[in-house]
C-alpha positions in Angstrom: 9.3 -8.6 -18.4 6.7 -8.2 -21.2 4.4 -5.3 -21.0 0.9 -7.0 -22.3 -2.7 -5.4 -22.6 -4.7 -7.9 -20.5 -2.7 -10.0 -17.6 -5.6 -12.8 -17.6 -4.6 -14.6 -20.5 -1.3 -14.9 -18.7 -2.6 -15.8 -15.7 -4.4 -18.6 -16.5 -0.9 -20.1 -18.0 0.6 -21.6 -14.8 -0.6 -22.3 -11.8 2.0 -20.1 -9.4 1.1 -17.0 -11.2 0.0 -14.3 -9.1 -1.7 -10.6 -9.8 0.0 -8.3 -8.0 -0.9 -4.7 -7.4 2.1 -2.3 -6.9 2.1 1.9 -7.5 -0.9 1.5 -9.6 0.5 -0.8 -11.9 -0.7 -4.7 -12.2 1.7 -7.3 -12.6 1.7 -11.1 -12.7 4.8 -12.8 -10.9 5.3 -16.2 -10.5 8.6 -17.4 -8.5 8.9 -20.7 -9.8 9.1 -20.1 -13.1 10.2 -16.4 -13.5 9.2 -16.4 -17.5 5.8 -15.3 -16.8 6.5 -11.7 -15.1 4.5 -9.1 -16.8 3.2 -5.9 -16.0 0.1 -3.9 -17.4 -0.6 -0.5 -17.4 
């Protein structure tokens, strides 16, 4: 999982990516292709 400064950029990479909102943290998870998890903040 990369740790990244703005989870936009990666969203806009595939088109299963989803922002997800967990214990304050954001994090893009996408379960077709698990490459783009990342998590900010």
């Amino acid at each position: 999982m990369k740790v990244v400064s703005s989870l936009k950029t990666l969203k806009t990479r595939d088109r299963n990516c989803r922002v997800i909102r967990r214990k304050g943290r954001l994090y893009v998870i996408n379960k077709k292709n698990p490459r783009y998890k990342a998590r900010q903040g």
